[in-house]
RONUTOR-78575 format. One record per atom (N, C-alpha, C, O): residue in three letters; x, y, z. Coordinates in steps of 0.05 Angstrom, whole numbers, plus 5000, padded with zeros to 4 digits. Layout:
ALAXYZ...
This chain:
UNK323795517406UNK324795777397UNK325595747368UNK327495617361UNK324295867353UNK324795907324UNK327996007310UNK328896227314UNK328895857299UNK332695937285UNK332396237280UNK330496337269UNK334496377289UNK335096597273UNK336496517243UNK338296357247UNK336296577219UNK335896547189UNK337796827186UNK337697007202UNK339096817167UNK340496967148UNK338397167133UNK336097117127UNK339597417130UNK337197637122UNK336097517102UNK337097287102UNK334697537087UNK332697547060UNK332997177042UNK332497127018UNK334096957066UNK334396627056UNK331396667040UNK329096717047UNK332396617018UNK330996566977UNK329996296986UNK331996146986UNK327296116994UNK326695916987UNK325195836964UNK323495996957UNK325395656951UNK323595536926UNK322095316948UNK323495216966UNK319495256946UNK317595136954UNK315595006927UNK314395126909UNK315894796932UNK314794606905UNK312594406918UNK312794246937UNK310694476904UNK308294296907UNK306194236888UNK304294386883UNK306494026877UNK304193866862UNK300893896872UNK299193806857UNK300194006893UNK297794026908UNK298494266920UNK300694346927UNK295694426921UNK294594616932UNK292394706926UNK291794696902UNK290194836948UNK287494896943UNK286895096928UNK288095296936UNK285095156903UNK284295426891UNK283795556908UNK284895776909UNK281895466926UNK280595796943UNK279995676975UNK280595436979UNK279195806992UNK279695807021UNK277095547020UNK277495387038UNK275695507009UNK273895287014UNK274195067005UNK272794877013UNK276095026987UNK277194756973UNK278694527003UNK279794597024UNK278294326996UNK280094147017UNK281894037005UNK282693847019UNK283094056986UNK284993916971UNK287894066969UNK288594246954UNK289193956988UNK292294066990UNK292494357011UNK293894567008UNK290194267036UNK288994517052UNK292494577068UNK293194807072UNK294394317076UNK296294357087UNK297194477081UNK297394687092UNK298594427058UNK300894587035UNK300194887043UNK301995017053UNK298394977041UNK296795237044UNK298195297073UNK299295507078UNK297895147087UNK297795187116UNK301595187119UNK302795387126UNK302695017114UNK306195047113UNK307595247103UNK309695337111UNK305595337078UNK306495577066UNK306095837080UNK307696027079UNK303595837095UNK303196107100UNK304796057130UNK305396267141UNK305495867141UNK307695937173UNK309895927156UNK311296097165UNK310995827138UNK313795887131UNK313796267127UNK315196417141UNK311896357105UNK311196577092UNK312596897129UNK313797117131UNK311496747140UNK311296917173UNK313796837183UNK313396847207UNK315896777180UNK318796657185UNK320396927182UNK319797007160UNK321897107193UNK323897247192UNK325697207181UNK327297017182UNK325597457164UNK327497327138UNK328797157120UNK331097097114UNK325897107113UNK324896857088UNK323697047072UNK322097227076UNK325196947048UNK322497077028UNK322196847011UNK324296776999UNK319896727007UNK318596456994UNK317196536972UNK315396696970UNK318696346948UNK316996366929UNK315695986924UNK316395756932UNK313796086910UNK311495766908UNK312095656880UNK312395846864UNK312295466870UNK311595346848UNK309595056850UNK310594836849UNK307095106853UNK304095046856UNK302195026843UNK302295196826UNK299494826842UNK297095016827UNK296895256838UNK297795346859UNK295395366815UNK293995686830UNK291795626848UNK290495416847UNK291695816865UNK291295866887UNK290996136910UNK292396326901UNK289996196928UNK290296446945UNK292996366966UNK293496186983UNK294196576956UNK297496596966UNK296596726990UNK294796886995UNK298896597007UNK299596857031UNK299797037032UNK299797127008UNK300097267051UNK301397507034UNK304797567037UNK306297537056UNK305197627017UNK308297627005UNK309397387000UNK311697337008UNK307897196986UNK308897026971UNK308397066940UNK306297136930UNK310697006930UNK310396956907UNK310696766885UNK312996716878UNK308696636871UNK309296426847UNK309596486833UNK308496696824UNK312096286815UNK312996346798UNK313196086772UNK315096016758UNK309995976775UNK309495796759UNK308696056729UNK308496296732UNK308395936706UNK308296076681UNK304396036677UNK302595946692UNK304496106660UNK301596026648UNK300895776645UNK299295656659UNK302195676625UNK302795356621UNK303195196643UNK301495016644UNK304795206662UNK304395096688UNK301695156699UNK300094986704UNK301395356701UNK297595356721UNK295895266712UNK294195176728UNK295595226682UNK294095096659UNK293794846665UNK291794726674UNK296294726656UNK297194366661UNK296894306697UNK296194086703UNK297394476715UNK296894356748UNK294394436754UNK293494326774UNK292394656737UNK289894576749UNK288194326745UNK286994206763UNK288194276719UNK287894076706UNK288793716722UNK287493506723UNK291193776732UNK291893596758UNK290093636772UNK288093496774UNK290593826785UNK289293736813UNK285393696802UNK283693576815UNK284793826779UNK282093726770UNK280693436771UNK278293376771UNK283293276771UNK284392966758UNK283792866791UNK282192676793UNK284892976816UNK285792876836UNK288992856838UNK289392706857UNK290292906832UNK291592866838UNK294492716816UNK293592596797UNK296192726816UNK298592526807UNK298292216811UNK297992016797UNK298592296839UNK297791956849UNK295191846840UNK295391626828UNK292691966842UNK290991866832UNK290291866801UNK288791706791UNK291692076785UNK291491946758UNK293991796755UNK295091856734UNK294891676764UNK296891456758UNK295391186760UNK295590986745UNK293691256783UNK293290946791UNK289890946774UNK288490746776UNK288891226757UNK286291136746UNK287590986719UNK286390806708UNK290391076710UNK290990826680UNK289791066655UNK288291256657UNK291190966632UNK290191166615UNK292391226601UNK294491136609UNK292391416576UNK294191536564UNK295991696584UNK298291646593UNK293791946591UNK294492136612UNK295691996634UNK297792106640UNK295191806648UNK296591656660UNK299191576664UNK300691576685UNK299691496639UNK302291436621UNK304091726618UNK306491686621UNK303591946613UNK305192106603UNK305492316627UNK307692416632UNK302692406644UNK303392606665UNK306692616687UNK308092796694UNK306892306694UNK310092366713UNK311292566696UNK311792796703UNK311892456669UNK313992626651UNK313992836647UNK315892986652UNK310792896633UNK310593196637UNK310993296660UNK312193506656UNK310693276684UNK311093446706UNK314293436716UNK315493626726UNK315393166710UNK318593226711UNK319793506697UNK320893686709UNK319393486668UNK319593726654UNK318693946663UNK320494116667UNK316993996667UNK315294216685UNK317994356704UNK319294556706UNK317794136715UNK319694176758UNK322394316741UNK323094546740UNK323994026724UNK326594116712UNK326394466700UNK328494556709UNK325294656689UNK324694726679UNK324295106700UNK325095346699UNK322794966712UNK322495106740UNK324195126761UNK323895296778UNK326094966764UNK329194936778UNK330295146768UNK330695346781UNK331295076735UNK332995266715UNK331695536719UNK333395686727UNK328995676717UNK327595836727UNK329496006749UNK330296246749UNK329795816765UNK328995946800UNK331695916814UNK332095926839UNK333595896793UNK336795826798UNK337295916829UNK338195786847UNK336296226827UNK337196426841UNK336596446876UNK337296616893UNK334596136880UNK334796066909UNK336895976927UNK339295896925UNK335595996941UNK337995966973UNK337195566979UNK338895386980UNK335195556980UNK334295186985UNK332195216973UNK331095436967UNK331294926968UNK329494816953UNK328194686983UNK329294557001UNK325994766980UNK323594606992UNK321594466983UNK319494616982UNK321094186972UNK320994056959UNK317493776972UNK317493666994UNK316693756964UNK314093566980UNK313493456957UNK312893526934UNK314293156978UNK313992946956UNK316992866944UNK318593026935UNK317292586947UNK320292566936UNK319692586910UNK321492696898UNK317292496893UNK318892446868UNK318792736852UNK319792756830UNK317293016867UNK318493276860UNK321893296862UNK322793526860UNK323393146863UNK326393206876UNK327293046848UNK329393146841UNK326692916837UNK327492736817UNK329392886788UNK331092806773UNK327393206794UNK328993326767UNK331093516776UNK332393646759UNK331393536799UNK332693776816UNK335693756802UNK336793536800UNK337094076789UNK338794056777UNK342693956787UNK342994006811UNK344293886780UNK346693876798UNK347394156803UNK349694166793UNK347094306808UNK348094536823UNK349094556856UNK350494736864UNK348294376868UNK349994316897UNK347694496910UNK348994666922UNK345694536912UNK344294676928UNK343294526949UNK342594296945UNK343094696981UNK342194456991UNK338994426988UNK337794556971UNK337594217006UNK334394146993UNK333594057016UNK335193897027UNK330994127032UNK328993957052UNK327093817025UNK326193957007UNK326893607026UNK324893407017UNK323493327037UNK324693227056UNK320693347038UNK318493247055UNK317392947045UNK316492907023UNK317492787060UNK315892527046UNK313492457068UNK313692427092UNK311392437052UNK308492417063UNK308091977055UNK309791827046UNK306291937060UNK305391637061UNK306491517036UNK308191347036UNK305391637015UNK305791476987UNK308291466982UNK308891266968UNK310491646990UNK313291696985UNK313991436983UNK315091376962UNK313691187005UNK314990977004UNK313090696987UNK314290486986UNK310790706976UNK310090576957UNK312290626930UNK313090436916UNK313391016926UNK314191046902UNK316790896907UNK317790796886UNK318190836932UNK320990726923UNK320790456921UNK322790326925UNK318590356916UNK318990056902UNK319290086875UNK320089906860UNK318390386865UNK318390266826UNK321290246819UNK322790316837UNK322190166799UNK324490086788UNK325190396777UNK323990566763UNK328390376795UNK329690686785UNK330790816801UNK332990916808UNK327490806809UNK326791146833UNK328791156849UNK330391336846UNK328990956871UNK331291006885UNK334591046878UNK335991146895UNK335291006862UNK337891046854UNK338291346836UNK340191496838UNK336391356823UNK335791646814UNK335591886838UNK337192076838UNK333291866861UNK334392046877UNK335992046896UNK335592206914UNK338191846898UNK341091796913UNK342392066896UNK343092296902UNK342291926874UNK343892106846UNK343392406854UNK345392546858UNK340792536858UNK340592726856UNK341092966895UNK340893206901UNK341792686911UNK342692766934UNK344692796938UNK345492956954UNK346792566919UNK348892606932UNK350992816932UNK352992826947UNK350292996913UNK352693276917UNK350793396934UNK351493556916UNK349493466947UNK348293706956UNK346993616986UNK346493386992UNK346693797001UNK346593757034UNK342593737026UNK340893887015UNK342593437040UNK339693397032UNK338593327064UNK340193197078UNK336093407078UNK334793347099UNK332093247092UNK330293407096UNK331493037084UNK328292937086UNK326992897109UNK327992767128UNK323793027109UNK322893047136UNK320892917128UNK319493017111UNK320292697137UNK317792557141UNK316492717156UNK317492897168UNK313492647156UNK311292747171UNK310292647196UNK308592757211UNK311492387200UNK311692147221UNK313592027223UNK314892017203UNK314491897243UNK316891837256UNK317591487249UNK319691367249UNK314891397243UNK314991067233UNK316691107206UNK318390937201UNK316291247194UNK317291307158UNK320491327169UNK321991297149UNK322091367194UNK324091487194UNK326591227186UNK328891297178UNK325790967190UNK327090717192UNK327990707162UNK330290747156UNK326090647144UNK326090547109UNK328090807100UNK329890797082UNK327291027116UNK328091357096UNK331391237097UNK332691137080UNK331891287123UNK334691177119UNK335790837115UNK337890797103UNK335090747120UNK335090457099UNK336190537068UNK337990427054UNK334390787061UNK335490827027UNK336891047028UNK338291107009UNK336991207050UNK337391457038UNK340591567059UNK342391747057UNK339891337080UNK342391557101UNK344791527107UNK345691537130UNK346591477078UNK348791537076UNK349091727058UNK351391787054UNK346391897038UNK347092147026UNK345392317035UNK344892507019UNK344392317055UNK341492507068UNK341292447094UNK341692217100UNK340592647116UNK340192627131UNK336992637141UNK335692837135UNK335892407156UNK333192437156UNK332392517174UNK333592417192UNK329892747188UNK328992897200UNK326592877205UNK325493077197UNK324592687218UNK321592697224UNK320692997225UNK322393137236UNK318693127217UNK317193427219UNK314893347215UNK313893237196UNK313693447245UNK311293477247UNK309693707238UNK310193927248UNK307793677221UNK306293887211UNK304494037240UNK304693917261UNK302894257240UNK302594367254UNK298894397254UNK297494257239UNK297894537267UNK295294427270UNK293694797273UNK294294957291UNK291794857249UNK291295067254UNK289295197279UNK287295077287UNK289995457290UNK287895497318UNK284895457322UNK283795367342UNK283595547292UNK281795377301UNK280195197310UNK277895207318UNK282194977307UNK281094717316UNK280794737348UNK278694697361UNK283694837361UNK284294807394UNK281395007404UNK280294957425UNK280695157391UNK278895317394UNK275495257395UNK273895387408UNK275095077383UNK272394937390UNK271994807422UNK273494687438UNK268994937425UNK267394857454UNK265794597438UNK264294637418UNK266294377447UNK264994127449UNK262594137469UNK262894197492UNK259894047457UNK259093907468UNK257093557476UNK255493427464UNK258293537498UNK258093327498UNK255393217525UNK255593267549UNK252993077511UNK251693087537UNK250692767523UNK252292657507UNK248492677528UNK247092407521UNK245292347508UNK244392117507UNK244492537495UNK242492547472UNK242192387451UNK244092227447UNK240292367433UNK240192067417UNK239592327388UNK237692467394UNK240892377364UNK241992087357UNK245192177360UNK245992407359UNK246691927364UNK249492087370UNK251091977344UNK251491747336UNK251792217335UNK253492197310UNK256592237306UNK258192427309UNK256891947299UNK260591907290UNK261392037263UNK259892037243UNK263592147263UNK264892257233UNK265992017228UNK266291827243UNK266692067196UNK268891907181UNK268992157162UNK267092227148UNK271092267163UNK271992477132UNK276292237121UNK278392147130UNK274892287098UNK276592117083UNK276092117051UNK273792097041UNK278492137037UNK277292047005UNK275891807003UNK277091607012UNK273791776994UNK272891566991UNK274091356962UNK273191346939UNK275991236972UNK276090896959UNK276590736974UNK276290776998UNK277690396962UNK276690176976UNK278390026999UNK277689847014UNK281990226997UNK283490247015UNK283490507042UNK283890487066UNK282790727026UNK281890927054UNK279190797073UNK278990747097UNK277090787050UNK275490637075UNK275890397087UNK274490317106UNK277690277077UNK277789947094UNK275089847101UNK273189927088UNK274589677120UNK272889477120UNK270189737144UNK268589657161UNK270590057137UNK267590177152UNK264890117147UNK263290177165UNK263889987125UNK262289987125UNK261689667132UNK259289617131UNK262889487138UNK261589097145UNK261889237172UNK259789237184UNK264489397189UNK264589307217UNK261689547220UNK260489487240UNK260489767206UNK259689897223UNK256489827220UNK254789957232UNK255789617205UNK253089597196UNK251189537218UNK248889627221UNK252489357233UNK250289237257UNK250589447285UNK248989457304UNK252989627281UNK252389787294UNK250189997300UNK248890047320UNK250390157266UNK249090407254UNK246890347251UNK245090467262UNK246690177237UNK243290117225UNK241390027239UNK241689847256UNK239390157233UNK237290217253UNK237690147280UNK236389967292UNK239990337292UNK239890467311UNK239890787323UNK240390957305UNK239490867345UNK240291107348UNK242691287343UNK242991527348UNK244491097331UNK246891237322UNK247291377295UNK245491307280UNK249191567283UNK249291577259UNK251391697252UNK252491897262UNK252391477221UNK254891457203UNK255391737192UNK253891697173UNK256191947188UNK256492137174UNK259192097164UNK261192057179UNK259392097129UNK261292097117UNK262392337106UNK260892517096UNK265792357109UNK265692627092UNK268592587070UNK270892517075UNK266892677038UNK270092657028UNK269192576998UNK266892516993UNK271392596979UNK270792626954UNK270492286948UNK271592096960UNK268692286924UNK268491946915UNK271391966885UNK271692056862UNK272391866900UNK275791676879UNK274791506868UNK274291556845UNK273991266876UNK272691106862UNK269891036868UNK268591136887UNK269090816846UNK266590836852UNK266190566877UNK267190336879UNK264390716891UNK264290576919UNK260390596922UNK258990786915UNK259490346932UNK256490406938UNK256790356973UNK257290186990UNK255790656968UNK254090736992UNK251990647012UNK249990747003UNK251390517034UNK249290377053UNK248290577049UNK249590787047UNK245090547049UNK244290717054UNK242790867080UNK241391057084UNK244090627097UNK243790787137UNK246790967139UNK247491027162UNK248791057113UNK250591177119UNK249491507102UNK248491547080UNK250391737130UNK249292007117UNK251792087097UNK253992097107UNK251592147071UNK253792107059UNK253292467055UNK250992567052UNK255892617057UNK255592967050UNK257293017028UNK257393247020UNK258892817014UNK261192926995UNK262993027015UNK263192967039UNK264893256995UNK265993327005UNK266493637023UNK266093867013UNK267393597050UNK266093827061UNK269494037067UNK271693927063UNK269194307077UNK270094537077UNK271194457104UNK269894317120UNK273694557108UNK274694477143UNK272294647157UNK270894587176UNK272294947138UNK269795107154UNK267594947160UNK266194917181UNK267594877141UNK263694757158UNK264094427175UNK262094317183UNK266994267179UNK266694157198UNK268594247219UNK269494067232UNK269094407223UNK269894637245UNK267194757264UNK266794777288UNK265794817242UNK262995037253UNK261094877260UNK260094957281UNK259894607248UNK257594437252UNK258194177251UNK256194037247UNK259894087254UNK260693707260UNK261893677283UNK260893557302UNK264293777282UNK265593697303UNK265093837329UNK266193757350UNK263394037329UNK262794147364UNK260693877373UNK260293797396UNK259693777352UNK256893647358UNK258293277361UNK256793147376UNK260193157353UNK260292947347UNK261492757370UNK263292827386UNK260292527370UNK261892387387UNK265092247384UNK266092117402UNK266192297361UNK268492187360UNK268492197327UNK266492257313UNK271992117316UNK273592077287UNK272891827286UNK272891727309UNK272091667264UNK272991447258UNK273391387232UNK271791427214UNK276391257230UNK277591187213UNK279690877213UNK281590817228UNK277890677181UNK278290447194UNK280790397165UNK281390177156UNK282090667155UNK283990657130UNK286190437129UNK287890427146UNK285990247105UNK288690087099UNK289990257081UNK291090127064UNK290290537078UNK291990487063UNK294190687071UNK293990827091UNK296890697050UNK298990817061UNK299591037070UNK300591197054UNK299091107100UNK297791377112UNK301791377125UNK303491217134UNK301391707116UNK303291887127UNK303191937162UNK303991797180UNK302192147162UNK300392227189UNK298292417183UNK298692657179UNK295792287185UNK292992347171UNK292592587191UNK292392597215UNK292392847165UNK291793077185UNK289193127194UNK289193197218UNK287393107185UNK283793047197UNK284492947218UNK283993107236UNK285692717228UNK285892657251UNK286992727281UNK286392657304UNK288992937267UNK290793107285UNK288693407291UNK288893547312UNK286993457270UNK284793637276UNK282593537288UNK280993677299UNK282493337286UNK279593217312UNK280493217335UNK278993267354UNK283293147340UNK283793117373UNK284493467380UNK283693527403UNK285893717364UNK285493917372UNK283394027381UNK283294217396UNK281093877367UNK277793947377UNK277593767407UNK276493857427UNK278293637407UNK277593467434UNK276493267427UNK274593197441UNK276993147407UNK275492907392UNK276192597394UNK277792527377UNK275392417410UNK276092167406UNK277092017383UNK276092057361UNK279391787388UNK279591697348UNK279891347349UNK281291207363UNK278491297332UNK278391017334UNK278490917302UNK277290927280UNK280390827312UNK282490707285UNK283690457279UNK284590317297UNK283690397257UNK283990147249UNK287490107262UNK289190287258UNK287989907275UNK290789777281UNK292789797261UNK293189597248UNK294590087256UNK296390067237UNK298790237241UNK297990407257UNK301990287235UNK303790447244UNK302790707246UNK303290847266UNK301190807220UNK301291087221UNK298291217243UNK297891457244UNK296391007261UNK295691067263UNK296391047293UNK295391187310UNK298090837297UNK299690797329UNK301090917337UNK301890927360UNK301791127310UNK304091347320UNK301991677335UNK302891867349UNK299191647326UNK297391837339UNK295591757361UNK295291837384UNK294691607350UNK292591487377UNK293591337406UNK295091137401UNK293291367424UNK294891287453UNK291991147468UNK290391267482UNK291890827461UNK290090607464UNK289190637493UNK290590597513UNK287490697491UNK285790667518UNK286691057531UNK286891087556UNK287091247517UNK287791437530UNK285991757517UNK284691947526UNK286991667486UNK285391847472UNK284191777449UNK283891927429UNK283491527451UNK281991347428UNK282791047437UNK283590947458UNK282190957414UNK282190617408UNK282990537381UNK282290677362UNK284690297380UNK285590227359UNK284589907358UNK284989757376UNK283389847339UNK281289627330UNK283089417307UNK284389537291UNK282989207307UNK283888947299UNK281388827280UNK281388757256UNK279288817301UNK276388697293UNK273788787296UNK273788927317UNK271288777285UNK268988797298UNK268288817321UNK266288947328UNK269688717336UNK268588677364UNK269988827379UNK268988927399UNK273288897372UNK274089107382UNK272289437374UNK271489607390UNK272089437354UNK270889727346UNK268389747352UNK267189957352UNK267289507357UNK263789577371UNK263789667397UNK261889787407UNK266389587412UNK266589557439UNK267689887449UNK267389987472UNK268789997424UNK270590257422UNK268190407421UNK267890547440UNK265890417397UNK264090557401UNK262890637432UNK262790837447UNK262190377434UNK260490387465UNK261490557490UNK259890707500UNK264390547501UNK264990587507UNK264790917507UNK263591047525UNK265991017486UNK266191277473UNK264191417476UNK264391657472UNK261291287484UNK258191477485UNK258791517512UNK257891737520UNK259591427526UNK258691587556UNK259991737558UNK262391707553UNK258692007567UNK259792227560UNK262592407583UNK263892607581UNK262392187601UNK264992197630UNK266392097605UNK266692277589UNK267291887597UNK269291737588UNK270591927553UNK272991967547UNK268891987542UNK268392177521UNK270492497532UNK272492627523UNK269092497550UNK270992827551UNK273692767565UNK275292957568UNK274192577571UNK276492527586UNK278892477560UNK280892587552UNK277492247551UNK279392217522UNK279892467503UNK281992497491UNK278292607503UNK277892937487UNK279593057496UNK281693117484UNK278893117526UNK281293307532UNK284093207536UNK285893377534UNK284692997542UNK286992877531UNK288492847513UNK290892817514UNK286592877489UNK287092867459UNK288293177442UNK290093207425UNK286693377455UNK287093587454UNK290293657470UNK292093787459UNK290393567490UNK293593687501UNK295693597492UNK297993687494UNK294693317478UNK296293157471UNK297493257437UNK299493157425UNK295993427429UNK295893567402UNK297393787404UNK299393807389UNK296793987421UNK297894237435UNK300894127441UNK302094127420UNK301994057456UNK304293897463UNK305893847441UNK307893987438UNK305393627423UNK306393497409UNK306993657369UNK308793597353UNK304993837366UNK304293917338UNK304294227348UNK306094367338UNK302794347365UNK301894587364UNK300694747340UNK298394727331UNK302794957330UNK300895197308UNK302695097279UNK304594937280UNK301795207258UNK303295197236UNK305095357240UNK306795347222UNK305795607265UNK307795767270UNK310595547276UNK312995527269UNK308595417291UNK310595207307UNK311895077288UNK314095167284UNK311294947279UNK311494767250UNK312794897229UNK314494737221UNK313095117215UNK314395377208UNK317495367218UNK319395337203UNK317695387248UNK319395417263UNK321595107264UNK323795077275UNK320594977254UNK321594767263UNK323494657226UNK325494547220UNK321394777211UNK322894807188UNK326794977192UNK329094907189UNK325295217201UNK327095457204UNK329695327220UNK331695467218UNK329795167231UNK331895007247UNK333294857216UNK335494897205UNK331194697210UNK333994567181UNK334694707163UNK336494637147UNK333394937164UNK333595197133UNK337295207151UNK339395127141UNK336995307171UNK339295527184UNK341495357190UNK343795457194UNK340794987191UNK343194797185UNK344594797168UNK347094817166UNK342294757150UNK343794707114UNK344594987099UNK346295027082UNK343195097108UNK344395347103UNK347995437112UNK349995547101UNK347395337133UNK350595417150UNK353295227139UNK355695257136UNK351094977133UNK353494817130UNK353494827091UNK352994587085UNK353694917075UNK353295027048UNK354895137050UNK357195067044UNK354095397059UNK356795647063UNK359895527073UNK362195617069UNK359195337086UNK362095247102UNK363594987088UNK365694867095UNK361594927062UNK363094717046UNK364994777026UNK366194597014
């Protein structure tokens, strides 16, 4: 049951990522959090974002100069990823975008909370005692190794009623480790849009049977897919379909169908009714990988490399497989083609999605619970 909220609660919503247009895949969530917060009774949300197609009755209140400088980001990939390509720009973007946020705070005085994704968006947040949800996704805890970071956003927690919601429940140990004697930490599960629960799978025995992998392509997201999958894929009846932007430069097998990067639409409409299963064999510092949480809404098997963020989704031997080695993930394939064993894990995977994540309404709603905390306890300080 969703909080009843105070008439017209003013949120600021800050995000470094978001998609230009309904076909972009880059920052498709953000899109997706915004528009169930946007549907919240008595909220009125404003964005500070790239540009983008808003909800309706949202409003941003980034300037010219901001849409200018964040398209240009997300042109780049990202923060994170021009940090880690090196460079002038490299060197100077954190700052500029600190300035940016600081700047946009002073702006936007006139909110009720700050909703915030990404800790190091929180870094410029002004002392005004406002309270703040900060969301931390995977990378959040790479950033509190650099020198600073952490004591800087203690600093910027400690007057003000702060709730950080991780996206997974493994992140919840470290958050408070640093953070939970001036913040209270809150796991939030993001929410999963209808059309996924909405796909008819089918599944029968036909050759050739084709596995997904959608992922950015570099040399930590893909981890070791392409050695374990070679003696599988190649020249056999099976086939590799990759999906996802090239980050770095990576060479391609060429028994792997490589598509770039694809539209949730078109693997909504033509991959996933058709596929035998997710696979993802990622080392690197995964939040809770939403592709993944949308394959099992499809009814999709997932077989994944042995890691917290991926132990916290997949349920071994129930609605996927979690792989160590070669021999485990060859053994995960096999299994996964017969098509009894296939729909069982599917539809398991699926309730298990429904249950646990449901809609971005849901997800929305679950915000609306810490809005109407911190909210309450503000007024009563």
């Amino acid at each position: 049951m969703t909080a009843i909220l105070p008439d017209n609660m003013r949120i600021l919503f800050i995000s470094t990522s978001y998609p230009k247009d309904l076909k972009d895949w880059r920052g498709v969530f953000i899109r997706h959090v915004a528009g169930g917060l946007s549907r919240l009774e008595h909220v009125k949300l404003s964005i500070w974002a790239p540009p983008g197609e808003l909800p309706p009755d949202v409003q941003s209140v980034t300037n010219i100069s901001d849409d200018v400088w964040l398209s240009r980001l997300m042109a780049a990939g990202g923060i994170s990823h021009l940090v880690r390509s090196g460079g002038v720009k490299a060197m100077s973007a954190p700052f500029v975008l600190l300035y940016r946020l600081r700047k946009a705070y002073e702006r936007e005085s006139h909110n009720d909370i700050y909703h915030i994704n990404w800790l190091q968006c929180a870094l410029p947040l002004p002392d005004d005692g406002k309270p703040a949800v900060i969301t931390a996704l995977g990378n959040d805890l790479k950033l509190l190794k650099l020198p600073l970071v952490r004591p800087l956003l203690r600093r910027v927690m400690k007057n003000r009623r702060v709730t950080i919601c991780p996206n997974a429940e493994w992140m919840q140990a470290p958050l408070e480790a640093a953070f939970g004697d001036v913040a209270r930490v809150r796991p939030i599960s993001f929410g999963i849009d209808k059309c996924w629960y909405d796909i008819e799978r089918q599944i029968d025995s036909s050759q050739p049977k084709p596995w997904l992998a959608v992922t950015r392509l570099t040399h930590d997201k893909l981890g070791p897919l392409f050695e374990w999958s070679e003696k599988i894929f190649q020249q056999t009846q099976r086939e590799l379909h990759l999906f996802g932007p090239m980050q770095e430069q990576i060479s391609i097998p060429s028994w792997v169908h490589y598509h770039g990067s694809a539209s949730p639409d078109d693997l909504a409409a033509k991959w996933f009714p058709n596929a035998c299963g997710l696979i993802t064999l990622s080392r690197h510092a995964e939040g809770r990988p939403q592709v993944m949480l949308e394959a099992m809404a499809s009814g999709l098997p997932i077989i994944a490399s042995s890691m917290s963020a991926h132990a916290s989704i997949v349920s071994h031997g129930s609605t996927g497989f979690l792989c160590e080695s070669p021999q485990e993930y060859e053994r995960a394939v096999e299994r996964l083609e017969d098509p009894s064993t296939n729909r069982s894990f599917g539809h398991e995977a699926r309730r298990w999605a429904l249950q646990e994540f449901g809609t971005w309404d849901d997800c929305a709603g679950r915000y609306a619970d810490i809005y109407r905390q911190l909210f309450e306890n503000h007024s009563h300080a």
